[in-house]
C-alpha positions, 0 to 999 in steps of 0.5 A, spaced: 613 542 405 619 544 408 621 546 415 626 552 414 621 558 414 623 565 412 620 571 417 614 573 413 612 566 413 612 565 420 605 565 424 604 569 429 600 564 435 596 568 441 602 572 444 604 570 451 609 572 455 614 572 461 615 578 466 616 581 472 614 588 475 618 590 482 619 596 486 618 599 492 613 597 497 606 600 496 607 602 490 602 598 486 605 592 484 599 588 485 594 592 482 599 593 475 600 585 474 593 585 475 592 590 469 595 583 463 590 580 460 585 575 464 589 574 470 589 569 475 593 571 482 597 565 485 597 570 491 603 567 496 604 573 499 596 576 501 597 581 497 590 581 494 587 585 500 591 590 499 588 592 491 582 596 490 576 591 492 573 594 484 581 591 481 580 585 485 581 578 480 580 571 481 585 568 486 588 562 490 592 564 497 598 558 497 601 555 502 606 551 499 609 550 491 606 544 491 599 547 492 600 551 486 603 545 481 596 541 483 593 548 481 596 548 474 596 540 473 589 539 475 585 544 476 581 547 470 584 555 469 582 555 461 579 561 462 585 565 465 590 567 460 595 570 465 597 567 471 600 573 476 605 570 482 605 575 488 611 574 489 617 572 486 621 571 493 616 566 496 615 562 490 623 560 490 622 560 498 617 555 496 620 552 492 626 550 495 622 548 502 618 543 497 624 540 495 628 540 501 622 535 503 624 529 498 631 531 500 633 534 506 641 534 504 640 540 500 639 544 506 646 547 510 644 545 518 643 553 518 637 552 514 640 556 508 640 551 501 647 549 499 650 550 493 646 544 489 640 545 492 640 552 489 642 548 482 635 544 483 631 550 485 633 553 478 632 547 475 624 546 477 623 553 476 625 553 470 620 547 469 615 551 472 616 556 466 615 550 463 608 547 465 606 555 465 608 555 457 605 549 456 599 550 458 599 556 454 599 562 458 602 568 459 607 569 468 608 575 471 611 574 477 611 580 482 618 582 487 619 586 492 626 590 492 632 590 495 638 594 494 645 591 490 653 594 493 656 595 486 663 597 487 661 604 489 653 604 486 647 601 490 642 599 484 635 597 486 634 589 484 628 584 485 629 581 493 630 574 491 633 569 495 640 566 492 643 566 485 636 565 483 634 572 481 640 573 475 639 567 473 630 567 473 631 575 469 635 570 463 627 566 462 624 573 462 621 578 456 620 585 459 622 586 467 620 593 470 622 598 475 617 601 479 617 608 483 615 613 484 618 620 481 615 627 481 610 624 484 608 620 479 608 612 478 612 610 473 616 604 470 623 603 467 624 597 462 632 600 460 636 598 465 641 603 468 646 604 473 641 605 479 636 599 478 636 592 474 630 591 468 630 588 461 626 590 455 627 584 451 621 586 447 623 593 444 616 597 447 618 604 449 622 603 455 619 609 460 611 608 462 607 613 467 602 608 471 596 614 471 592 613 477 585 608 476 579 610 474 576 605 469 579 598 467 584 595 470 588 594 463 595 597 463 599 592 462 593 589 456 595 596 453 602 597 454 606 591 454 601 585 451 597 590 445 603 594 443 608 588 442 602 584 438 602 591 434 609 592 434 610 584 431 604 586 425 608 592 423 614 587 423 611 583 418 609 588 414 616 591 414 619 585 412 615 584 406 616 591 405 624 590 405 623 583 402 620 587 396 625 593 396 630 588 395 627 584 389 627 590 385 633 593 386 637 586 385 632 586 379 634 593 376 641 592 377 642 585 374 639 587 368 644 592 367 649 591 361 655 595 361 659 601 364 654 606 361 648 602 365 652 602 371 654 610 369 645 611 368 643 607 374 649 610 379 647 618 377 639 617 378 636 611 382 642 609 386 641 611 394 635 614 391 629 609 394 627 610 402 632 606 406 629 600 409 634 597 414 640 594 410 637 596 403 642 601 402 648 595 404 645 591 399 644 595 394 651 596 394 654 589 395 650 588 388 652 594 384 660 591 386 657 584 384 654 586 378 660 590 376 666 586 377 661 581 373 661 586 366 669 587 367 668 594 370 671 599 376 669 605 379 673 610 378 674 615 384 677 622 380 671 622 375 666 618 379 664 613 374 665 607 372 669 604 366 670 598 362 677 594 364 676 589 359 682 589 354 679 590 346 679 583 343 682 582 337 678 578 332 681 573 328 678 576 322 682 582 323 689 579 324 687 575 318 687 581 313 693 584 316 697 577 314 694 579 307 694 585 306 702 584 308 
């Protein structure tokens, strides 16, 4: 069986993804994050006790990252399918101290990390993406905000120690901004000028967060559910499209000379619903198919018309011999 596979082919698992939700303080994060499926709260900030007592999930309250490693290589978290981390900051904080530990050197005599120890930050983050990944599960990390100088603009961005924040964003799916806006909780997944986020999953981009009052699954239904949905309506599209072309590659190589070029162009071509690229492949096969017959398309009358220089039998050139 081959390796190559094409889009229709492939098998969708269970989806899991990465992200992150920040904003300002108070706003809900904590009670969002909690709102994706199954969660499990690496809570390194507290933050659990400030989230409705009915929106409250299972968590562990760490102290060091390497409390979270023994968690995720030796406890048994099975039933879980979302591990949230409160927060981002203190994760990378973590991180860097656990590191410092083995090899002090990485540390400046102000306390702050030097430049490689902020490459072997990244370098264990993204192993801890990792070992989330292959424990099957599904990470969103929480962060407080922090405003940016851009040139003339202030942009709001996740507060994360070092070049650690531009770098994490790369390992993303969907990162949020949340505030609030004619009194209402939103989230922004569009970046723009005055904040940083990312919507590598092509969701709507602008979500209101409603006040709770019954399940917490916002997350679930917004960002888990609608991007499962979303990859269905994909497949059926691509079958849809795979399709589409068949039959337009089809009925035009069966064509056979300038009157069937003429035919197809006045009443089928550009006449089916366009689907992606299907108009511009359309095209590239009408262009192959009529240099293949020896024809051109005729820009004053808009047909096509034969090129080919008439052939002039053997037989004929004989009987003109004769008749002289």
């Amino acid at each position: 069986m081959g390796l190559i596979k094409k889009p229709n082919e492939l098998t969708q698992s269970k989806i899991k993804l990465k992200g992150l939700i920040y904003g300002q303080p108070g706003i809900g994060k904590t009670s969002l994050a909690l709102s994706s499926p199954k969660p499990l709260l690496i809570d390194f900030d507290n933050g659990l006790r400030r989230v409705a007592k009915q929106y409250q999930t299972d968590s562990v309250q760490i102290e060091s990252y390497q409390n979270l490693i023994d968690i995720l290589e030796k406890e048994d978290i099975s039933s879980y399918e979302t591990i949230v981390i409160d927060t981002l900051g203190k994760v990378i904080d973590r991180i860097g101290d656990w590191l410092s530990l083995s090899n002090p050197k990485i540390k400046q005599s102000d306390g702050q990390l030097s430049m490689k120890g902020w490459g072997n930050v990244k370098g264990e983050f993204q192993r801890l993406l990792k070992l989330l990944e292959n424990k099957n599960k599904s990470v969103i990390f929480i962060a407080h905000e922090k405003e940016e100088k851009v040139g003339d603009e202030v942009m709001k961005r996740p507060d994360v120690a070092g070049s650690s924040g531009k770098d994490i964003v790369k390992e993303l799916d969907f990162m949020g901004y949340m505030s609030m806006k004619g009194g209402k909780r939103t989230i922004d997944l569009a970046p723009n000028e005055a904040y940083y986020a990312k919507n590598s999953l092509n969701l709507n981009s602008f979500l209101e967060y409603l006040p709770l009052t019954g399940i917490n699954n916002f997350l679930t239904t917004n960002i888990f559910e609608a991007y499962t949905n979303k990859l269905a309506q994909d497949e059926l599209l691509i079958i849809e499209y795979n399709n589409v072309i068949a039959e337009l590659q089809n009925k035009i190589n069966n064509l056979k000379n300038a009157e069937d070029l003429n035919l197809y162009y006045s009443s089928i071509y550009n006449k089916h619903d366009k689907l992606w690229s299907s108009y511009q492949m359309e095209a590239n096969f009408l262009k192959i198919k009529t240099e293949e017959l020896g024809c051109e398309f005729d820009k004053k009358s808009k047909e096509f018309v034969s090129n080919k220089k008439e052939e002039i039998k053997v037989e004929e050139i004989k009987e003109e011999v004769k008749n002289d």
